[in-house]
N, C-alpha and C positions, 0 to 999 in steps of 0.2 A: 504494500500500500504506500503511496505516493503522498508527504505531508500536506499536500493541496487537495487532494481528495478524497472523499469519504468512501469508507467500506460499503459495499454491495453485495446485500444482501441477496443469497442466491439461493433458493429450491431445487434440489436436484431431485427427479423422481424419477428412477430406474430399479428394477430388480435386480442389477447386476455388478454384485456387492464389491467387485476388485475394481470397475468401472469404477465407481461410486469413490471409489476412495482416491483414486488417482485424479478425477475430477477436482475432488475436495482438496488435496494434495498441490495441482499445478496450480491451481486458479488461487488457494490461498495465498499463492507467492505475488498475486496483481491484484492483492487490494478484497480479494472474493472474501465473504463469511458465509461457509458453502454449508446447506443443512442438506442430507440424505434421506429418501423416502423411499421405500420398497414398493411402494402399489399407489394406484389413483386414489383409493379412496381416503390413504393419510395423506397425499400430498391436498387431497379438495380440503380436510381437517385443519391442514399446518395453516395453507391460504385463506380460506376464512376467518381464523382468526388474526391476519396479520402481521404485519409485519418485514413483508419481503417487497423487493424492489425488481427482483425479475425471476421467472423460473424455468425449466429444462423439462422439458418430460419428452421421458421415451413411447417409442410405439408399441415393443414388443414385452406385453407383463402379464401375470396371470390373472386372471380372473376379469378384468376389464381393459382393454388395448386404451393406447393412448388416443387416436379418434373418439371413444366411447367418452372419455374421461374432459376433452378439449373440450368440447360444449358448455359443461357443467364450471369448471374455471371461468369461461367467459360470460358466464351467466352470474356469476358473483357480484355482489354491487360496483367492487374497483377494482376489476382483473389485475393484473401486472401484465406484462410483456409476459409472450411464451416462444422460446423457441423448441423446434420439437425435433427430437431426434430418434434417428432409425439409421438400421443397419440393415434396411433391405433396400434393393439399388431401383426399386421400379419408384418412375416419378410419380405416378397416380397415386402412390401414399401421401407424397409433399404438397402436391398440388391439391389433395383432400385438406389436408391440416390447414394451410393457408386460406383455404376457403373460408375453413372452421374459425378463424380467426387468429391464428399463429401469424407471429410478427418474421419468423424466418425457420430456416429447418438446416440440416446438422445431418450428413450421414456419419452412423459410429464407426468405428474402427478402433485397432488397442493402438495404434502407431503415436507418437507424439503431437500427430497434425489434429489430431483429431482436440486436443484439448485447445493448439492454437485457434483451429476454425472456429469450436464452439466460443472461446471467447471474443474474439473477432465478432462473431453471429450475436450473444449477449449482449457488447458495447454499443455494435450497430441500432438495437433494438430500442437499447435503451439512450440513444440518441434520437431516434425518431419521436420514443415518447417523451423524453422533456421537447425537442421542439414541438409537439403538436400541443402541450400541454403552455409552454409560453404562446404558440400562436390563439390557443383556445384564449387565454388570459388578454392577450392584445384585441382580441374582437372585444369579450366582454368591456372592455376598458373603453372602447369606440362604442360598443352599445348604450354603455352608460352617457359620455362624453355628448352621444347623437340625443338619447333621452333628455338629458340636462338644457341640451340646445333648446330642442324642443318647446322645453316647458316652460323657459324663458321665452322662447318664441311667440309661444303663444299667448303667456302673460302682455308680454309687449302689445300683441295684436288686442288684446282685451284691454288695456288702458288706450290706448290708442282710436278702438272706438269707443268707450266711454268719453274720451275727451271731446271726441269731436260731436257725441251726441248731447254733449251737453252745451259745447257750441252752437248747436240746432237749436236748442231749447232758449239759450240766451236771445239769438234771433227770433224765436217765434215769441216771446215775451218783449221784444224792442219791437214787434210788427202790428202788437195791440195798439201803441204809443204813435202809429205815424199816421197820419190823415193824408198824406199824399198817398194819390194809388202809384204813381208812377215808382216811386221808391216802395211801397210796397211790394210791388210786381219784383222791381229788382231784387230786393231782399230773399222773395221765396226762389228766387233760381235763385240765386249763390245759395242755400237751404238746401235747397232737390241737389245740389250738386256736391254740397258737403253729405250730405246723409248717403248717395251714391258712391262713395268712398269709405264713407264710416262700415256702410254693408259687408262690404269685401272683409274687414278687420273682424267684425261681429261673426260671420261664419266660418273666419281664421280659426278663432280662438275657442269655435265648438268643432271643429275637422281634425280630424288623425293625422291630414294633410297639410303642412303648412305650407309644401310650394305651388299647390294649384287649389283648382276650386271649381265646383259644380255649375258651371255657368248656367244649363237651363233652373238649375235651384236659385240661386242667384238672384236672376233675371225676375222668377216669380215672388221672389221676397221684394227686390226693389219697383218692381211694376207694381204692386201691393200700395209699397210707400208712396209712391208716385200718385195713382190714385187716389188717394186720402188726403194727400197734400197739393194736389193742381187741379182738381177736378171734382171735388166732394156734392155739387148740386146737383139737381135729379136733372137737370137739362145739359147738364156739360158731356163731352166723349168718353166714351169706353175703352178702356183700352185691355185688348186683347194681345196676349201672348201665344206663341205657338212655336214652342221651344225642345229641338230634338236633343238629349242627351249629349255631353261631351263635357271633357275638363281642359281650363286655361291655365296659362299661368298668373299666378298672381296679380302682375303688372298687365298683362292682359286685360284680364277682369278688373281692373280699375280703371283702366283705360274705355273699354269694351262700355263701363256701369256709365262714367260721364259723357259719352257720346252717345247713347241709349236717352240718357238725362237731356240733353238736350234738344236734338229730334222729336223725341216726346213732351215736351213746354213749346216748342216752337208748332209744333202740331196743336195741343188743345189752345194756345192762342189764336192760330192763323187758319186753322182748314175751317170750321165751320162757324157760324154765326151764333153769338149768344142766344143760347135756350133749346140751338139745333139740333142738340146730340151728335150722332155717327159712331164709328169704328176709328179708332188709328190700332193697326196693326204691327206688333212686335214678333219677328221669326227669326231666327234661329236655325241655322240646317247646314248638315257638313256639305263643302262644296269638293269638288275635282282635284287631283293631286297635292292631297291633303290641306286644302284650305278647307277653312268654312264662310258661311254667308250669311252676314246678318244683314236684315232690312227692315225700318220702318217706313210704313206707309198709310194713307188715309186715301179718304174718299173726298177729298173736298174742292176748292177750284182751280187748284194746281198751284204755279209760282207766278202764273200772269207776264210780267214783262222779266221775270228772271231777279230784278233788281231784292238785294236783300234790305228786309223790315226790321225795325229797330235797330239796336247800338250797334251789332254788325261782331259781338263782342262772342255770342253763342258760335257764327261761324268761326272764328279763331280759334274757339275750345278744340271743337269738332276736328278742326285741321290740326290743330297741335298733339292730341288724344290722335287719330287718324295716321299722324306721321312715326309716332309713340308704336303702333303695330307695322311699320313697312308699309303704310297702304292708305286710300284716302276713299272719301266717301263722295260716290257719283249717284246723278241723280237720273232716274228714266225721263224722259221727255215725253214717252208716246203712254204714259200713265194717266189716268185721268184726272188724281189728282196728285199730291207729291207720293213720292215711290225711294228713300235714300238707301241705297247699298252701302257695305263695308266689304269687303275680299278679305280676311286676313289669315295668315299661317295658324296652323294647330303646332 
């Protein structure tokens, strides 16, 4: 034994008693603390109770062979390494054992090679198990480290939309206070546009998933808020979703929620006339070469001469959100009334 390394403790289990001690004999000169067992069923005795760092069992012993007995070792709560040794020369015994769960095999013989190989075969063994035993350690340590991220992650996403819904709320209590409609109006789009962002954070921080996100779920939670917040009278637009399954990523979906937000205020503004009702439509559907395709659209008198209505500040969003995916949002002409596309990557 080498003062940098500890003894190795070894089970040897053969019936074949001069075997056995030459075993015990070479190997105690490299470090081995070799124990001898005559039959499977004291070597399965010595192993379950513990203790040992690797073990040897033969094939050839009375009453139960070494195949019958390998199962039963690996069935133990914390095996050790097995290498298994034989003295018969067909490989279908080894390539049995191995199967069985044997880390390496050992043909016997009395020559001196034979104690070099089996140790050789030992050391091998029990290098593979400390590495798989540090490599098992280094996942755990990444599962916790990923866990931890996580749950930070998603605390963040949950303050994050607390904050900002409670910036909604600051708004909708400054929106009791203002008698101009024109600042009113404005106040609720920046509102629909923060609350369209807070969404995303809110189903963050109930998802398993923190890099993506359920957009048709999404979609029917913010279309929800949208209606209650732009549209609550019995005579205003409808808004209808029609949303096929798929997940974004995060920035995506932020992206994806305030150009949604937008389209839809400039719809129940512009398409139909106070008290008219109608549809604006919200879809959703994967498109060709892995994009998808969103569209809003209504039924109302189209764009007229093209020229854009009000601050001009919603089509900014649109293009900025719009460029934020690779892609911009074009409008059908031959629609009856407005019809806006998005093309964007999955």
């Amino acid at each position: 034994m080498t003062p940098d390394r500890p003894e190795i403790r070894l089970l040897y289990i053969d019936d074949d008693a001069g075997l056995s001690r030459l075993v015990q004999k070479e190997l105690g000169r490299h470090g081995y603390v070799v124990t001898c067992v005559a039959d499977g069923d004291a070597g399965l005795r010595a192993l379950a109770a513990g203790g040992y760092d690797i073990c040897a069992l033969d094939h050839y012993m009375p009453a139960r062979d070494g195949l019958d007995v390998l199962p039963d070792i690996m069935a133990l709560p914390k095996p050790p390494p097995v290498v298994y040794v034989t003295g018969a020369q067909e490989g279908r015994i080894a390539v049995a054992a191995l199967r069985a769960g044997a880390a390496d095999y050992v043909i016997k013989d009395i020559s001196e090679d034979f104690t070099a190989l089996l140790r050789s075969a030992l050391e091998d063994a029990l290098l593979r198990r400390r590495l798989q035993r540090e490599n098992d350690e280094a996942v755990e340590q990444i599962r916790l480290a990923r866990d931890r991220a996580e749950a930070m992650l998603r605390e963040v996403n949950h303050r994050v939309g607390n904050s900002l819904q409670l910036v909604s709320t600051f708004m909708s209590l400054q929106l009791r206070h203002l008698a101009d409609e024109g600042a009113r109006n404005a106040l609720k789009e920046a509102q629909a546009r923060i609350e369209a962002v807070a969404h995303v954070h809110r189903r963050l921080y109930t998802s398993g998933d923190m890099s993506s996100v359920d957009m048709d779920e999404y979609l029917a939670g913010l279309i929800d808020e949208l209606s209650k917040s732009l549209g609550p009278d019995a005579g205003s637009p409808s808004l209808v979703l029609q949303a096929e399954p798929m997940r974004v990523s995060t920035d995506q979906a932020v992206s994806l929620g305030v150009v949604v937000t937008e389209l839809v205020t400039n719809a129940v503004k512009y398409a139909y006339a106070p008290g008219q009702g109608g549809e604006i439509r919200i879809i959703l559907r994967p498109g060709a070469d892995g994009r998808a395709l969103l569209t809003v659209e209504d039924d109302g008198p189209g764009m007229g001469d093209g020229a854009p209505k009000g601050t001009g500040l919603g089509g900014k969003i649109i293009s900025a959100m719009a460029s934020g995916l690779r892609s911009a949002v074009e409008f059908d002409r031959d629609h009856k009334g407005v019809r806006a596309r998005l093309a964007f990557d999955l």
